[in-house]
N, C-alpha and C positions, 0 to 999 in steps of 0.2 A: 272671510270664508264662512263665519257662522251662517250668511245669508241661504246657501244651500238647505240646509236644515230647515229654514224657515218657508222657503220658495217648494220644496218639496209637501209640507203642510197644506200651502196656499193648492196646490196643484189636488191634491190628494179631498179637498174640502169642494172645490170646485166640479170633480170627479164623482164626489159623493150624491154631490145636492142636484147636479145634472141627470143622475142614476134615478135619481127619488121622483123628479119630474118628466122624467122620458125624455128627456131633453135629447136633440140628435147632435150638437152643436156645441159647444161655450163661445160666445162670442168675443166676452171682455169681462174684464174683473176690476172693481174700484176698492183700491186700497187707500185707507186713512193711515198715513206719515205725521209722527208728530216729531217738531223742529230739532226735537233734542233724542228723538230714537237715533239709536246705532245703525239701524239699517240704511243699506245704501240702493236707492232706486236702482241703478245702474246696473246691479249685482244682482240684483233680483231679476231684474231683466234678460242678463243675460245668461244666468241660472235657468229661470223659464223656457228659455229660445229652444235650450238643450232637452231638459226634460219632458217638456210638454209634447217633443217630437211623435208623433206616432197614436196619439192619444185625441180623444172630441175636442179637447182643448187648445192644439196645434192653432198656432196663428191669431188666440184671443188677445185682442188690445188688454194690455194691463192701465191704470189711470191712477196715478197718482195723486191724492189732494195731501197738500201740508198741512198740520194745524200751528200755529206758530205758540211757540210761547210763551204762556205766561208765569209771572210767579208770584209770590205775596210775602210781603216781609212778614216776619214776624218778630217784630221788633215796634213796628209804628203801624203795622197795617196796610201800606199800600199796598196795590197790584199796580203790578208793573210789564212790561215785553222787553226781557233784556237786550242791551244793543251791543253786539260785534264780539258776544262770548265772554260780557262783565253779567256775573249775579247779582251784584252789588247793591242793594238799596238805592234806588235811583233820587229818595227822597230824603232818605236819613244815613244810608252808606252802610248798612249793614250786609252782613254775611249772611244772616239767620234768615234764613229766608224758605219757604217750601215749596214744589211744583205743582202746580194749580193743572199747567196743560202743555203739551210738547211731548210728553211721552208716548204718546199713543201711538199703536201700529196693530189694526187690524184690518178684517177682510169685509168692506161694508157691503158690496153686492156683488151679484154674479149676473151676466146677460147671457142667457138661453138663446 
């Protein structure tokens, strides 16, 4: 359910910067997903469907890109792309390990 919260942001940001450029339209929104964000496209989607009702933004493609990934021990130094939800040191089996990329989620562009 947090996605409401978030998808009402996205809508409100979309809203704005269409304002700013006389936009009569929004067409579509490219949103950056990283592998290990909580959000769930799905939900944003069809959060969107709802709110967006009524608004220049009705009907805008949303587009999702993934970032997958990665992480870096720190213990021996590799980077790595965990495989099937192990963190683990792929090279030395550690746990100590930090997130390099996968968290992200934000709003990369908007089509007027």
């Amino acid at each position: 359910m947090h996605e409401l919260p978030v998808t009402q942001s996205i809508l409100k940001i979309a809203l704005d910067h269409a304002e700013k450029a006389n936009a009569k339209k929004v067409l579509g929104l490219n949103i950056v997903m990283g592998e290990l964000a909580t959000m769930v496209d799905d939900s944003i989607q069809f959060y969107w469907d709802i709110i967006a009702q009524g608004t220049i933004a009705e009907n805008a493609v949303l587009r999702f890109r993934r970032v997958p990934a990665e992480l870096q021990c720190l213990s021996c130094s590799e980077k790595y792309h965990p495989a099937d939800g192990e963190l683990a040191c792929l090279k030395c089996g550690s746990v100590n390990v930090k997130i390099i990329a996968g968290e992200e989620f934000f709003l990369e562009s908007i089509d007027v």
